[in-house]
C-alpha positions as CSV (number, residue, x, y, z in Angstrom):
1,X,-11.9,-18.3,16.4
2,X,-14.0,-15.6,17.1
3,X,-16.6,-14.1,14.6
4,X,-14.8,-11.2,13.9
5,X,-12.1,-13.4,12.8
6,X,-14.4,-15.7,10.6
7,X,-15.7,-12.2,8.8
8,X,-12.5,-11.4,7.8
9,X,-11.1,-14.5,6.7
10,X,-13.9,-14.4,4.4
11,X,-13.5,-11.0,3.3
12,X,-9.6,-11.7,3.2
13,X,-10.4,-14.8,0.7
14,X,-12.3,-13.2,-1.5
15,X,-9.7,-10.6,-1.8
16,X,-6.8,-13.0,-2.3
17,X,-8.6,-13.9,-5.4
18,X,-8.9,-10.5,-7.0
19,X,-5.0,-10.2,-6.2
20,X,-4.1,-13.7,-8.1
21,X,-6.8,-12.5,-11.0
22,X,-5.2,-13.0,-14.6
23,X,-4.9,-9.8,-16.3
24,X,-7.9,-9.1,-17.8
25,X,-7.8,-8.2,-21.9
26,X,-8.8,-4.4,-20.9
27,X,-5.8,-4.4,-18.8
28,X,-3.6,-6.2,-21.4
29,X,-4.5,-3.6,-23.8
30,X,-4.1,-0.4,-21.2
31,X,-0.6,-2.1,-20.1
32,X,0.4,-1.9,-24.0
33,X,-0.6,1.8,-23.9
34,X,0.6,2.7,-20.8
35,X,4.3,0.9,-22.0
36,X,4.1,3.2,-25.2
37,X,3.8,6.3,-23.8
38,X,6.7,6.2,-21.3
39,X,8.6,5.1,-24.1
40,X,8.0,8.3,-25.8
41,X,9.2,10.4,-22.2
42,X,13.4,10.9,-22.6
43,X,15.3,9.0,-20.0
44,X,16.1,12.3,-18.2
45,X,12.1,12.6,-17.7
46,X,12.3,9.3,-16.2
47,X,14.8,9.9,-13.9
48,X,13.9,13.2,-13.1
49,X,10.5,11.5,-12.0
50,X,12.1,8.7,-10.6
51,X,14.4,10.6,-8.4
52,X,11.6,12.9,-7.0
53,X,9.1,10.2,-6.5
54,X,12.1,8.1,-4.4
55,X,12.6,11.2,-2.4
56,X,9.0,12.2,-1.4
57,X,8.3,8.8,-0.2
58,X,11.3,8.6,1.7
59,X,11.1,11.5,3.2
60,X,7.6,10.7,4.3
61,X,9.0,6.7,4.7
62,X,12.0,7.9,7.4
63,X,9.6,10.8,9.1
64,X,6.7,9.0,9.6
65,X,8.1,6.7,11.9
66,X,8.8,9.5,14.8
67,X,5.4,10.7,14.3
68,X,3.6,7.0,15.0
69,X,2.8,5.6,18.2
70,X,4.0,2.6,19.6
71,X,2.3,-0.8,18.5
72,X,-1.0,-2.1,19.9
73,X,0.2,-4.9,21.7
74,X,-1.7,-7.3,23.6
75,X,-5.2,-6.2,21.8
76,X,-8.5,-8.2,20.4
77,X,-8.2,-8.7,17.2
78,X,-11.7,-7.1,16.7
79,X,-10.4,-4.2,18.4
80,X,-7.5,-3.8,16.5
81,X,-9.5,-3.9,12.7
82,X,-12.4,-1.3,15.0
83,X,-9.1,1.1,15.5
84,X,-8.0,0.3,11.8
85,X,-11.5,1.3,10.3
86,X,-11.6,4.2,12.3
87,X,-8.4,6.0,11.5
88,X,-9.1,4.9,7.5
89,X,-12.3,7.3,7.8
90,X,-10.4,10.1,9.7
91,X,-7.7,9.5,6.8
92,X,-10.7,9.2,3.8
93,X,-12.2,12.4,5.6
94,X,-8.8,14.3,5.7
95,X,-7.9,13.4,1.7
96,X,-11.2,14.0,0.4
97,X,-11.0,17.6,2.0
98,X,-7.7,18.2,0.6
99,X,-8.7,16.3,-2.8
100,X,-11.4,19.1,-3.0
101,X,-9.3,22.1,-2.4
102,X,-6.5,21.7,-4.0
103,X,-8.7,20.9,-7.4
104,X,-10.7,23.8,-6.7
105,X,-7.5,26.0,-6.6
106,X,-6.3,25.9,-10.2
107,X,-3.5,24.3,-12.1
108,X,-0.8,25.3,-9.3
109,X,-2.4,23.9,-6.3
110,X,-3.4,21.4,-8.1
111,X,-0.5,20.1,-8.5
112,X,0.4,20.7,-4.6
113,X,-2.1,17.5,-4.0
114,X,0.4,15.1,-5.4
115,X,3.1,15.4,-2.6
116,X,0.0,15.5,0.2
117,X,-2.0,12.9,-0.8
118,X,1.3,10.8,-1.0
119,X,2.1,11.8,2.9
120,X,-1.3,10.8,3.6
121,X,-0.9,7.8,2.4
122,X,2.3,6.9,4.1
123,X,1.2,8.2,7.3
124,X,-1.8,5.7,7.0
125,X,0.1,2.9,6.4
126,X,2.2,3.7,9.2
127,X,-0.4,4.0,11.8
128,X,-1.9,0.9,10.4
129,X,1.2,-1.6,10.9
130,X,1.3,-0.1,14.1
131,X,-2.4,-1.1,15.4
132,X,-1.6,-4.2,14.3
133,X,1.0,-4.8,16.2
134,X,4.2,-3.8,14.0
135,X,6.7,-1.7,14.7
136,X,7.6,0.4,11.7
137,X,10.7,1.6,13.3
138,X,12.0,-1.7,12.0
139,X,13.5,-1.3,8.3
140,X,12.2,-4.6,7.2
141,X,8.6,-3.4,8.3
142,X,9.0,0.0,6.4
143,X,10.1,-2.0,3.3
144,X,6.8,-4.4,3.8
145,X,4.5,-0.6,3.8
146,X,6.3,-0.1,0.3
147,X,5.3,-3.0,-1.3
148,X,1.7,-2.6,0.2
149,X,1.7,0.8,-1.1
150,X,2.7,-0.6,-4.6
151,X,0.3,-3.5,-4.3
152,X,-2.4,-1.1,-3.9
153,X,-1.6,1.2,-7.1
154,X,-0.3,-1.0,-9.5
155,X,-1.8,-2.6,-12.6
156,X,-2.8,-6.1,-12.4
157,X,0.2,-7.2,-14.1
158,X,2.4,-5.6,-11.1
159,X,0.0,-6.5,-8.5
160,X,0.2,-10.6,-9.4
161,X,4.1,-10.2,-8.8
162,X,3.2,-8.0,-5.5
163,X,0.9,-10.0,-4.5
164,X,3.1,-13.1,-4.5
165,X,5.8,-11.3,-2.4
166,X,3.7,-10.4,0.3
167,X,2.1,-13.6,0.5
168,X,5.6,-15.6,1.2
169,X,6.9,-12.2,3.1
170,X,9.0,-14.1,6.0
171,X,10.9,-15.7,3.1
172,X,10.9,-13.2,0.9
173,X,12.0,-10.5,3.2
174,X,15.1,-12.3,3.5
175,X,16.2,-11.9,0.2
176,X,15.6,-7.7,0.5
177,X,18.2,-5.3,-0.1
178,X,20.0,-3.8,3.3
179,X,19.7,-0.3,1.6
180,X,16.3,1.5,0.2
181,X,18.1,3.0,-2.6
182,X,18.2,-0.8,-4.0
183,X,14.9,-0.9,-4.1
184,X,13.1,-0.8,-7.4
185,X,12.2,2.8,-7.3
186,X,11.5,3.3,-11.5
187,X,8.8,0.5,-11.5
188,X,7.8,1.6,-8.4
189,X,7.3,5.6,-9.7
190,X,6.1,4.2,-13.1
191,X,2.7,2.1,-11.6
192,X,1.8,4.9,-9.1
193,X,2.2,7.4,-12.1
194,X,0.2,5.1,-14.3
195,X,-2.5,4.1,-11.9
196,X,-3.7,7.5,-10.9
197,X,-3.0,9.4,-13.9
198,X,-6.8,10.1,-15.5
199,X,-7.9,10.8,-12.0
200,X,-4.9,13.7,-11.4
201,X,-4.8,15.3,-14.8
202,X,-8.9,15.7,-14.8
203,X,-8.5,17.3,-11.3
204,X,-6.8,20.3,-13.0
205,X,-9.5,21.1,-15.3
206,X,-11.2,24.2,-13.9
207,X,-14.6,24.0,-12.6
208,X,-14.8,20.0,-12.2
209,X,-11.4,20.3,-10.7
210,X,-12.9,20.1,-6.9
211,X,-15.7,17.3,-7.5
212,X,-12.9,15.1,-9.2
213,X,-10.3,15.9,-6.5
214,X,-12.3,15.1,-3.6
215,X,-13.9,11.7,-5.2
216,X,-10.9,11.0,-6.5
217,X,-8.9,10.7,-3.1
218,X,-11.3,9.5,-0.9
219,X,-11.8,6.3,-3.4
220,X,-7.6,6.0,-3.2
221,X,-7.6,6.1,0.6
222,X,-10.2,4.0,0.6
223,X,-8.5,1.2,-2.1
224,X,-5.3,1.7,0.7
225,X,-7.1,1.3,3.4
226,X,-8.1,-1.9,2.3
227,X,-5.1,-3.5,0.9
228,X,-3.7,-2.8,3.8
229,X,-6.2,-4.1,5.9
230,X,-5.9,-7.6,4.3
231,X,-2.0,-7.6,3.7
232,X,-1.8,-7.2,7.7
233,X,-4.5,-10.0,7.9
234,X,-2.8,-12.2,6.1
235,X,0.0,-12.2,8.6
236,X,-2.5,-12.6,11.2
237,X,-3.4,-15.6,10.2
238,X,-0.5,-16.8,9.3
239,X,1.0,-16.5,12.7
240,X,-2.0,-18.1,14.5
241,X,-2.1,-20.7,11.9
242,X,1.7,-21.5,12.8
243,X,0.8,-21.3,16.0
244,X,-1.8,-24.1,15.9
245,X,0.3,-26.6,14.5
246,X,1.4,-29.6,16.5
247,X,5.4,-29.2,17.3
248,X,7.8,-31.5,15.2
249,X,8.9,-35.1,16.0
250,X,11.7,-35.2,18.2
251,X,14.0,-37.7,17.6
252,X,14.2,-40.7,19.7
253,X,17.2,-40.9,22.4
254,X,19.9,-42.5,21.1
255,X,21.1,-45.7,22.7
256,X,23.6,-45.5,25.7
């Protein structure tokens, strides 16, 4: 193993940890809040959110993947997390820029930043997989990009169950729906909506609208980049830990 790969096992430990983290009482107590105040949105809202959430992402989901290069094969794995870092600071760069001017443009604009920072995302995720080594054209690894995208913007609540799904993914995936409109698209709308909520509404208030914007998206780039970084890791290792283990017993001839 080379030391690259001993740094990021380590960093990947420590972050397994925070995943499997109990809900903490502050969270308990958001959560509670949080579940009140959807209740008080009509269904139609819901929907209405729902339905435009699912076809953002998708459009960005299905797009995306005739826009991304072909995956890094045969690479060093410290070349791979060097290209990885790399294109997270072109993509912190390119949100914080857009964080800023949208914010600084008034409620209308404002409100612009929610579809682009959502692309942005996507787009990352996409050219992630695809330095390490995934193909994206794949359904099944477009599916895995959702559920690091929700892993990433969830409360800790949603992120345990996440978590656990990603961490079993080669059994799990098996049990995933054929078609993305079975995914779960209202929990999925309803913990992106929750977790960046404060940050979006106080980038509409005029004057601080720009600061917040900017800070804002370069801090949720950066929390993707990460996940991401250690959801793909994970796989990593898994592979070569397969890998290293000694082939099963055969059984013995059986007498002529």
């Amino acid at each position: 193993m080379t030391p690259e790969e001993q740094h990021a096992r380590i960093e990947l430990r420590a972050w397994q940890l925070r995943m499997q983290r109990k809900p903490s009482r502050l969270n308990n107590f958001a959560r509670r809040v949080q579940v009140r105040l959807n209740a008080f949105l009509p269904e139609k809202v819901h929907q209405a959110i729902t339905g435009a959430i699912k076809q953002m992402v998708r459009g960005v989901l299905f797009g995306s993947q005739h826009t991304t290069g072909r995956p890094l094969a045969e690479a060093p794995f410290a070349a791979r997390e060097a290209e990885v870092r790399a294109r997270i600071r072109d993509y912190r760069t390119m949100a914080t820029a857009e964080g800023a001017v949208t914010g600084a443009g008034g409620f209308l604009l404002g409100l612009a930043d929610f579809p682009l920072l959502i692309g942005l995302k996507i787009k990352l995720l996409f050219d992630i997989a695809a330095l390490y080594g995934h193909d994206v054209k794949e359904f099944p690894e477009r599916l895995y990009l959702l559920h690091v995208f929700q892993l990433a913007f969830s409360s800790q609540h949603a992120r345990n169950e996440t978590y656990r799904r990603l961490a079993t993914w080669d059994a799990y995936r098996h049990t995933l729906p054929a078609d993305v409109h079975a995914f779960d698209w209202r929990t999925f709308q309803q913990e992106y909506r929750d977790y960046i909520d404060l940050a979006k509404m106080a980038q509409l208030v005029p004057v601080i609208g720009a600061a917040v914007g900017a800070v804002a998206n370069y801090k949720l780039i950066e929390l993707l980049g990460e996940t991401a970084m250690n959801c793909y890791r994970m796989r990593h290792f898994a592979a070569a830990d397969d890998a290293l283990l000694p082939p099963p017993p055969q059984a013995p001839p059986l007498p002529a």
